[in-house]
C-alpha positions as CSV (number, residue, x, y, z in Angstrom):
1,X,-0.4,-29.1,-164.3
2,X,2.5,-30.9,-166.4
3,X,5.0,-28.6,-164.7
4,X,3.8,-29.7,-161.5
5,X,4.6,-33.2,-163.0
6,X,8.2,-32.6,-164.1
7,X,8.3,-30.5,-160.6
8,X,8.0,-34.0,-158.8
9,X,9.7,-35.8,-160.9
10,X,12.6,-33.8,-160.9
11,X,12.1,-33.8,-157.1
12,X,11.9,-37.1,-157.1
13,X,15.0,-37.8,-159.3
14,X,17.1,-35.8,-156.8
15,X,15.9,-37.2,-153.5
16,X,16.8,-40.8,-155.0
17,X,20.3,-39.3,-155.5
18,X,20.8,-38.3,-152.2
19,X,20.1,-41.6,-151.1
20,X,21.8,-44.2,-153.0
21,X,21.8,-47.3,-152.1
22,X,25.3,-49.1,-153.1
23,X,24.6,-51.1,-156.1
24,X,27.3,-53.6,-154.7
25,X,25.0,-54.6,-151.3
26,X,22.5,-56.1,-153.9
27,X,22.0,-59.6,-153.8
28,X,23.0,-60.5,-157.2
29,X,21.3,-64.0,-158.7
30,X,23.4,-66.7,-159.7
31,X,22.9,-67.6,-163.2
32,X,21.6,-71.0,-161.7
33,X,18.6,-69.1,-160.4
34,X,18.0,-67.1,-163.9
35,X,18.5,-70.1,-165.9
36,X,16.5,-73.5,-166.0
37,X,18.3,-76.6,-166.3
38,X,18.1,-77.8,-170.4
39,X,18.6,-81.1,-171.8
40,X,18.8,-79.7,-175.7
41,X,18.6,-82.5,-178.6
42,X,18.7,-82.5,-182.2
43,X,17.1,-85.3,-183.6
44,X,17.9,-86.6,-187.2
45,X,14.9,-84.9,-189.0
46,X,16.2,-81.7,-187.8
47,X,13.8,-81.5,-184.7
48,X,15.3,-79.1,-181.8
49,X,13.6,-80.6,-178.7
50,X,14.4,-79.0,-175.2
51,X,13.3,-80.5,-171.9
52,X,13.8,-79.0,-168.2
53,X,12.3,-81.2,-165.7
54,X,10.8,-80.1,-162.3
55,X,9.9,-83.1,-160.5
56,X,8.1,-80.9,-157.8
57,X,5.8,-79.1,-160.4
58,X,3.6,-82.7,-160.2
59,X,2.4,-81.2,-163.9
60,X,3.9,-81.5,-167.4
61,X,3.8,-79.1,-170.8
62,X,4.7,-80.1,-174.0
63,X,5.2,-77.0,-176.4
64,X,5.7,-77.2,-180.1
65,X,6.6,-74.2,-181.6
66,X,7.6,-73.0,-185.5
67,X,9.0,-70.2,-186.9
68,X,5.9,-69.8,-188.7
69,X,4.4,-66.5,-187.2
70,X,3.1,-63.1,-189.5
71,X,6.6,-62.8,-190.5
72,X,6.5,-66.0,-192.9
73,X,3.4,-65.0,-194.7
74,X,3.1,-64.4,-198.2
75,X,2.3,-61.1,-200.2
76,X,-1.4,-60.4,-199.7
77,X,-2.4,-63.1,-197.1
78,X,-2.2,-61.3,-194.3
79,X,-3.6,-63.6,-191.1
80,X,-2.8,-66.8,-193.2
81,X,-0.2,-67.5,-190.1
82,X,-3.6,-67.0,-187.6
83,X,-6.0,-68.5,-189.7
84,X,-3.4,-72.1,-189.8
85,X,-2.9,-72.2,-186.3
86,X,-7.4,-72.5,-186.0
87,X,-7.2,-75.3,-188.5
88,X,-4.9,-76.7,-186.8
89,X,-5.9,-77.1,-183.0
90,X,-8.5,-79.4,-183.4
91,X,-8.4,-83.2,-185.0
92,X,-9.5,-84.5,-188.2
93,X,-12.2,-86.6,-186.9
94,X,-14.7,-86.1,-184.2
95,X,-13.4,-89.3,-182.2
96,X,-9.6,-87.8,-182.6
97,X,-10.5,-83.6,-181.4
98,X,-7.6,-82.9,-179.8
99,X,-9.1,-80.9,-176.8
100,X,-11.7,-83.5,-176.1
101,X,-9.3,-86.5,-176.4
102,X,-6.9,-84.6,-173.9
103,X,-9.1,-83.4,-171.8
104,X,-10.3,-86.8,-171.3
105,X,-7.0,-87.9,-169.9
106,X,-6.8,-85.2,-167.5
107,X,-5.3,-82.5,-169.4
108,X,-5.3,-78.6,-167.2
109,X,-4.7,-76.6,-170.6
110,X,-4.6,-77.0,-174.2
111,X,-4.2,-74.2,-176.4
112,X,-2.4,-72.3,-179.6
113,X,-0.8,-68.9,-180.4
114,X,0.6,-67.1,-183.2
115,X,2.7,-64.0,-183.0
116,X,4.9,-62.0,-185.1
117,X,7.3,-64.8,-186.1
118,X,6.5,-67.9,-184.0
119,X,3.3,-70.4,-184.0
120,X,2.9,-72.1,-180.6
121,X,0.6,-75.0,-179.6
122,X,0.9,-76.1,-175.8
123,X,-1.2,-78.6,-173.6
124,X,-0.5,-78.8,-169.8
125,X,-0.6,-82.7,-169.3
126,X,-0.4,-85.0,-166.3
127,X,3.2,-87.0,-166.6
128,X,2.0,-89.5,-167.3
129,X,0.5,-88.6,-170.5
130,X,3.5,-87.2,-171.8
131,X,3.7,-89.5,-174.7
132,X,-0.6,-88.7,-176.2
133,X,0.9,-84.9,-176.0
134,X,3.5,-86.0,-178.5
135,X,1.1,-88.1,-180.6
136,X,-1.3,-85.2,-181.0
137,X,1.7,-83.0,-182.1
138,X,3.0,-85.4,-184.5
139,X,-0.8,-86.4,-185.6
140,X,-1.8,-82.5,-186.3
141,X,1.3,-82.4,-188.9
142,X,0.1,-85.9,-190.4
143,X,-3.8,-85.7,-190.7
144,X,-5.0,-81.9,-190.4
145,X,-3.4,-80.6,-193.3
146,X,-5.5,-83.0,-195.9
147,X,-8.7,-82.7,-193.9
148,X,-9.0,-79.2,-194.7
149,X,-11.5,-77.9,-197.2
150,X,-13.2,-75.3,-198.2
151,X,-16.4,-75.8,-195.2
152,X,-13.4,-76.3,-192.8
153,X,-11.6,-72.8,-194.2
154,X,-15.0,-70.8,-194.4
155,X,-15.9,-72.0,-190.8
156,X,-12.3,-71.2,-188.8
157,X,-12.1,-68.3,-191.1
158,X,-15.6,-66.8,-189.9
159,X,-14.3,-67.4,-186.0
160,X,-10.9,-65.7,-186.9
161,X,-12.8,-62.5,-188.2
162,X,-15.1,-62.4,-185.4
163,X,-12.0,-62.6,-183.3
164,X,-10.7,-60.1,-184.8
165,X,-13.8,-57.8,-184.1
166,X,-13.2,-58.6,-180.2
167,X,-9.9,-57.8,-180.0
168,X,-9.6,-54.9,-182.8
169,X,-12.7,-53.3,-184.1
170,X,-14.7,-53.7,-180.7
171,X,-11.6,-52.8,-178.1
172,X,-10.6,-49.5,-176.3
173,X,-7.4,-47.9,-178.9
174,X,-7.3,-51.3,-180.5
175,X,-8.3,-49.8,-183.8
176,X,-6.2,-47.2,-183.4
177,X,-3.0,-49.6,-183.2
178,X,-4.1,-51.2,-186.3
179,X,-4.1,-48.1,-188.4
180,X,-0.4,-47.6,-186.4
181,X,0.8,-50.5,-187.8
182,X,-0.3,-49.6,-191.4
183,X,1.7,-46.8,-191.7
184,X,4.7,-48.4,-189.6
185,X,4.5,-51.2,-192.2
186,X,2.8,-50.7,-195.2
187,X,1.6,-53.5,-197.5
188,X,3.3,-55.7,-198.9
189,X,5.5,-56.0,-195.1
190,X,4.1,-58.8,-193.5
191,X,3.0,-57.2,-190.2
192,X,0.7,-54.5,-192.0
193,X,-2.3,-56.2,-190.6
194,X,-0.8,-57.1,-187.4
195,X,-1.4,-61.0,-186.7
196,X,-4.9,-61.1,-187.3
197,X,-4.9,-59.7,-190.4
198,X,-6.8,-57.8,-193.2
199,X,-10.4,-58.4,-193.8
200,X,-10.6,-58.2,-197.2
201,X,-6.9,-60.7,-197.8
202,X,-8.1,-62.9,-195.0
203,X,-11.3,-63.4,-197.5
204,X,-8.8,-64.3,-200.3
205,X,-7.5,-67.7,-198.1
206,X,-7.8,-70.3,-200.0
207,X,-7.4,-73.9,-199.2
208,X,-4.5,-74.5,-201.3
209,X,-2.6,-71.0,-199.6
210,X,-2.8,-73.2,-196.1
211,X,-1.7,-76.1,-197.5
212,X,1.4,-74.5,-198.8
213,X,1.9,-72.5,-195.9
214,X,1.4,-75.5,-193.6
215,X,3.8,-77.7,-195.8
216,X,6.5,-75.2,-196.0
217,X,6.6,-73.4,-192.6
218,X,5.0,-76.4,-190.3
219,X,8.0,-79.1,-190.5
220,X,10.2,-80.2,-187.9
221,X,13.3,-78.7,-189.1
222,X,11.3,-75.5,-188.2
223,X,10.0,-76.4,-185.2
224,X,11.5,-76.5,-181.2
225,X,9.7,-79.1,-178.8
226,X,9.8,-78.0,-175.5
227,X,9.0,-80.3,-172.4
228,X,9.0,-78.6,-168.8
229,X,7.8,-79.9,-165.2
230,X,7.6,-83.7,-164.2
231,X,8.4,-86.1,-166.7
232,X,11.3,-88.7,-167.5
233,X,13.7,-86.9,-169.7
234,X,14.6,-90.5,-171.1
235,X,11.4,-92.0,-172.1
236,X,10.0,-88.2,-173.6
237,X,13.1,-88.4,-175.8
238,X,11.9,-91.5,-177.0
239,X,8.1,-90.6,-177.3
240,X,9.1,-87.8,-179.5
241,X,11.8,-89.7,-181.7
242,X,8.6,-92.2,-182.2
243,X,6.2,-89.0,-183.1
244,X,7.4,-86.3,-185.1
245,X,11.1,-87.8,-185.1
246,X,9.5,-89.9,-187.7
247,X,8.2,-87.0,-190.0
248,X,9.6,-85.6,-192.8
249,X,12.3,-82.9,-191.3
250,X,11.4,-80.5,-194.0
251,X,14.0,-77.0,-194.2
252,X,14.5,-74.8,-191.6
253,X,13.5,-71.1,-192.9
254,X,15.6,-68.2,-193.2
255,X,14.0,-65.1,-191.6
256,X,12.7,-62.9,-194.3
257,X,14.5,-59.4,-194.9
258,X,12.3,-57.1,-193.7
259,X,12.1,-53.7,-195.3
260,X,13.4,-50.7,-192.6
261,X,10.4,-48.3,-191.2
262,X,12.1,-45.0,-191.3
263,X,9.8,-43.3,-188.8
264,X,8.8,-39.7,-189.0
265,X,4.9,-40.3,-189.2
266,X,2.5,-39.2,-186.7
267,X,-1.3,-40.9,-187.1
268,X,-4.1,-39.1,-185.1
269,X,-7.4,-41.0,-184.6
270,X,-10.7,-40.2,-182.6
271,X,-11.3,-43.1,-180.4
272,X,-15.2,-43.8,-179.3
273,X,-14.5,-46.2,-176.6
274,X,-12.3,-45.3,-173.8
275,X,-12.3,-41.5,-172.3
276,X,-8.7,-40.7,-171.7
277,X,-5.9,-39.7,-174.0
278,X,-3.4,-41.7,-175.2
279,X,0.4,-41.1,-177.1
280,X,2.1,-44.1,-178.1
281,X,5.8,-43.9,-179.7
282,X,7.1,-46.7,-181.7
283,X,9.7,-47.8,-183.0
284,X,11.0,-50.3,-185.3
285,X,14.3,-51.8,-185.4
286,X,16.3,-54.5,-187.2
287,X,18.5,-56.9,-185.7
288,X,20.6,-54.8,-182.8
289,X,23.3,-55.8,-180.3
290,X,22.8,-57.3,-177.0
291,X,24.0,-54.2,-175.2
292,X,21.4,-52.3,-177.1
293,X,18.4,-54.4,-176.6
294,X,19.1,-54.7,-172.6
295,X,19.4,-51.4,-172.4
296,X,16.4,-50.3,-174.4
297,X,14.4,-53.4,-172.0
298,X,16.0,-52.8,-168.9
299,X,15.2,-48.8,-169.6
300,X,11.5,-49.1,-170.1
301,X,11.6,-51.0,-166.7
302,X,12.9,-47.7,-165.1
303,X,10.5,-45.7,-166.5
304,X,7.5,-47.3,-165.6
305,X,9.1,-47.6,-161.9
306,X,9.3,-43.6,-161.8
307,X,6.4,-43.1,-163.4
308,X,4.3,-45.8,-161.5
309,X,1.0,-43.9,-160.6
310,X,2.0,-39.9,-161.3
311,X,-0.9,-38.2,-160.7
312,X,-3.0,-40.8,-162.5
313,X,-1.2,-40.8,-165.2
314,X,-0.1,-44.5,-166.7
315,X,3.1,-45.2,-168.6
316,X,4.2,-48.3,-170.5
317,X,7.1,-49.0,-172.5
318,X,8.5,-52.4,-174.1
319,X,10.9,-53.8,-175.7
320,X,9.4,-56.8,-178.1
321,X,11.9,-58.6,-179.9
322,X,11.2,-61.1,-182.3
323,X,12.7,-62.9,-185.7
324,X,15.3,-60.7,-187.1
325,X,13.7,-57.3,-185.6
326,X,12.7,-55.6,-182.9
327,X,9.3,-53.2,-181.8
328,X,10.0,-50.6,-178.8
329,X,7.1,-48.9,-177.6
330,X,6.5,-46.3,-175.6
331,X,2.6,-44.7,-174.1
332,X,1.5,-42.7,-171.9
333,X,-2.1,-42.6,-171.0
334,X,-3.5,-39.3,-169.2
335,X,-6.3,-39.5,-166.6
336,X,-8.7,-37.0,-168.1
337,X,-9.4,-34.5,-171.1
338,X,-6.4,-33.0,-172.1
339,X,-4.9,-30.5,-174.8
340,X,-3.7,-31.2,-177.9
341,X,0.0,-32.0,-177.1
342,X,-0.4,-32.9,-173.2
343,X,-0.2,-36.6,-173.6
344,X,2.4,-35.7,-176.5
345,X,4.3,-33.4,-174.2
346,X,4.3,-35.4,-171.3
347,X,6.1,-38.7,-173.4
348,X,8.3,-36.2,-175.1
349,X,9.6,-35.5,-171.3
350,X,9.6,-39.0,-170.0
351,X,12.1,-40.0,-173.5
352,X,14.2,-37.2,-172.3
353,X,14.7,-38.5,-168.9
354,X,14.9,-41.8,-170.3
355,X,18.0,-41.2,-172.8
356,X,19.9,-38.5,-171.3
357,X,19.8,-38.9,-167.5
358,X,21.1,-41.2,-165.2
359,X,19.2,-43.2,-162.9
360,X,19.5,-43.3,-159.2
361,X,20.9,-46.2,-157.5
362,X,18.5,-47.0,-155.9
363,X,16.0,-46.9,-158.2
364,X,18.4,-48.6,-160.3
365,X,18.9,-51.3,-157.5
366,X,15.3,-51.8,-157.5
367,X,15.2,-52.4,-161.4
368,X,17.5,-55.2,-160.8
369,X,15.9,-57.0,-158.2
370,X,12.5,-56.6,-160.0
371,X,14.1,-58.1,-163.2
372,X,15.3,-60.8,-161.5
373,X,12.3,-61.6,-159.7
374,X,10.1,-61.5,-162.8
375,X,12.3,-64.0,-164.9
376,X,12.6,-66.5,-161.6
377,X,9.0,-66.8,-161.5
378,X,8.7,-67.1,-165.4
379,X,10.6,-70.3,-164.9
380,X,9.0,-71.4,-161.4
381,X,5.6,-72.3,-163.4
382,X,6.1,-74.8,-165.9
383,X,3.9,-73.3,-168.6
384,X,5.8,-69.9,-168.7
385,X,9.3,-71.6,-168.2
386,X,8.3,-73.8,-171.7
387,X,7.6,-70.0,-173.3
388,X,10.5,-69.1,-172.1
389,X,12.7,-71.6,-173.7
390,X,11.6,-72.1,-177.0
391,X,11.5,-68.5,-177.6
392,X,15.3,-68.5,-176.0
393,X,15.8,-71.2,-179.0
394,X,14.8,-69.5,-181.9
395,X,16.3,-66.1,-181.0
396,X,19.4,-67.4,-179.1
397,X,20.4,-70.7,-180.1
398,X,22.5,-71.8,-177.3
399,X,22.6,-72.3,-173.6
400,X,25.9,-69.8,-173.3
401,X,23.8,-67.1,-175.0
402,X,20.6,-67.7,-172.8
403,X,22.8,-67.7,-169.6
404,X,24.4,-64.3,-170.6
405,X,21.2,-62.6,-171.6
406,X,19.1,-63.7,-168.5
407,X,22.2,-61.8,-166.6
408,X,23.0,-58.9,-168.9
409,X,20.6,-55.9,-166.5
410,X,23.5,-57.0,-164.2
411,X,26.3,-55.8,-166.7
412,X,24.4,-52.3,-166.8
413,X,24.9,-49.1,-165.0
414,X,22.8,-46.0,-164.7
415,X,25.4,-44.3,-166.9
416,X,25.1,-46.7,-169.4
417,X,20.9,-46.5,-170.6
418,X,21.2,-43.4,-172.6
419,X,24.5,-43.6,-174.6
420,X,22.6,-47.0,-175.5
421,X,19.3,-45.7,-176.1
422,X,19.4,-41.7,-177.3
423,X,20.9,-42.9,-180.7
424,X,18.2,-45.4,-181.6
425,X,15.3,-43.1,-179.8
426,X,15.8,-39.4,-180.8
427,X,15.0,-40.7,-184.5
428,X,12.9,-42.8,-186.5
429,X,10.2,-42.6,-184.6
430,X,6.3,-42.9,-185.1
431,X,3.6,-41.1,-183.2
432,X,0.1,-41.9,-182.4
433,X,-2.2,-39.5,-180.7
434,X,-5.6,-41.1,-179.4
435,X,-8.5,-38.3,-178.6
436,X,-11.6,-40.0,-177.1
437,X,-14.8,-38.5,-178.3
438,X,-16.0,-38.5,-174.8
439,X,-13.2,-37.8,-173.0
440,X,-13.1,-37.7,-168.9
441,X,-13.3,-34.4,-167.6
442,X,-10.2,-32.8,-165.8
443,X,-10.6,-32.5,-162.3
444,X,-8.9,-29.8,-159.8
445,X,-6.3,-30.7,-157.4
């Protein structure tokens, strides 16, 4: 069956050749559609804030976000970053909980994440309550940290574990990640236990390890306020000067040297919950240059597009870049009982295509417009374009760089993705081969 598979894909590959469309006829964006407007201020205390207003959105998100994500935690508290952001969200008092008071005036959204490197807490706001978004930022640096004891840690820590259960240990190849991301990054590496953590070293939280974490990570000099959709630039500069301009700016943290993950491993697990098969490649990289990391994005794009629905087959790939390092991964999921090196073999041919031929134009064409299309609507909704930005701040720094990476697909050819990519993917890699216990049964054709 698989060399029916590379039979139409070869097939494919050629007929797209024959047909090229001239890259040139595309409509190329203008960096003024790629790019939101940014008024970017930094205010004495070291606070970055960023605002983009949309008059026409009629809605308003204020996103405060801190380097303060997995990365930051210390040796052995793996989910510390997590279990903060739950103490956090809510207020001190039951006539100042954040969600209710918000809600109260109208507020669409109100919620918190934490990834690898950042911790984000947003609330979709109508304009003109712009100014209690602030105050409950500046208020959840003020008063949560010293209402937290050990009743408070015990209870968010018992919803951060059951959380944990919903997303890992009860979740189709979820568990299978995790044990991935052990032997990618082995203790002490902060990302060993994902960002939810370890069990056993989420137990070992106390309430003086989120104090210190809060007080050290959790500081405006860390921290990027972003303000998107319908507000008045002029008075929200003024709001937040009044609110968290007024805190104690705290030091900006360097990103922690990360030990390098050589690669070479391959993890095999049974997996009881879904029926199909599963190989997922990873990768982990440090800091790499921008030609590099738009070609490794920009390839994944193509492969999904060839791949897209191959005789039920499904294919994903990424690029995730964060703090001072970046994850590529790379999964194909077959549509029914397979052999022991299907899944394996079919990735293995993909990656091939992937770093040594060349795409065709059209294809190629298509890849553009698609990229284009996905980052304008990121910044059409308000919520997404506030993402957007901060994470543009931490990793970029400055309006030049943004500009130039919301364009760089444009700079690439099809010649170009695997002299990028074949050094970086043809080594260090890790392998992870699901097998359902029940698998789905292959059917004829």
């Amino acid at each position: 069956m698989w060399r029916l598979f590379w039979l139409v894909v070869v097939t494919s590959w050629v007929a797209h050749a024959a047909s090229a469309i001239d890259k040139k006829a595309l409509r190329k964006s203008k960096a003024s559609e790629l790019n939101a407007p940014t008024q970017r201020v930094v205010l004495p205390n070291g606070l970055t804030l960023v605002m983009s207003p949309d008059p026409a959105s009629g809605i308003a998100v204020v996103d405060v976000a801190f380097a303060a994500g997995a990365l930051f935690e210390p040796e052995g508290k793996s989910g510390l970053a997590h279990l903060v952001e739950h103490l956090l969200a809510f207020g001190p008092t039951p006539e100042t909980d954040y969600r209710q008071l918000l809600e109260r005036r109208g507020a669409a959204d109100f919620d918190a994440t934490t990834t690898a490197d950042l911790m984000t807490f947003h609330v979709i706001v109508p304009p003109r309550e712009v100014p209690l978004a602030l105050w409950v930022a500046s208020d959840r640096l003020l008063a949560r940290p010293g209402a937290i004891d050990e009743a408070e840690l015990a209870r968010n820590r018992a919803i951060v574990v059951e959380e944990r259960a919903s997303r890992v240990t009860d979740a189709a190849y979820q568990t299978a990640l995790s044990d991935l991301y052990r032997v990618m990054f082995p203790a002490p590496h902060p990302l060993h236990g994902m960002v939810l953590g370890v069990p056993n070293e989420l137990a070992a939280v106390t309430v003086a390890d989120a104090r210190s974490f809060i007080a050290r990570c959790l500081v405006p000099a860390n921290a990027v306020v972003t303000i998107t959709g319908t507000f008045d630039p002029a008075a929200a500069r003024e709001w937040t000067e009044k609110t968290l301009g007024r805190l104690p700016g705290g030091a900006k943290l360097e990103v922690p040297r990360l030990p390098p993950a050589p690669g070479g491993r391959i993890v095999t697990v049974p997996e009881p919950r879904a029926r199909r098969p599963r190989v997922t490649f990873a990768w982990e990289f440090g800091e790499l240059g921008e030609d590099v990391t738009s070609a490794l994005d920009f390839g994944a794009t193509l492969v999904k597009i060839y791949t897209d629905g191959a005789l039920g087959m499904r294919v994903d790939a990424g690029l995730s870049t964060f703090l001072g390092g970046n994850l590529f991964v790379f999964e194909v999921t077959l549509a029914h009982e397979a052999g022991k090196t299907e899944a394996k073999d079919a990735a293995e041919g993909l990656l091939r295509y992937l770093t040594r031929t060349a795409a065709a134009d059209d294809v190629f064409g298509a890849a553009l417009v698609q990229r284009d299309r996905s980052i304008m609507l990121e910044l059409d909704d308000p919520l997404s374009r506030s993402a957007r930005l901060s994470r543009q701040e931490f990793l970029l720094g400055d309006e030049a760089a943004a500009i130039r990476h919301s364009q760089k697909h444009w700079s690439l050819s099809p010649e170009d993705i695997g002299p990028f990519t074949r050094p970086l993917l043809e080594t260090g890699r890790y392998t992870l081969q699901v097998r359902p216990l029940d698998p789905l049964p292959r059917r004829g054709f």
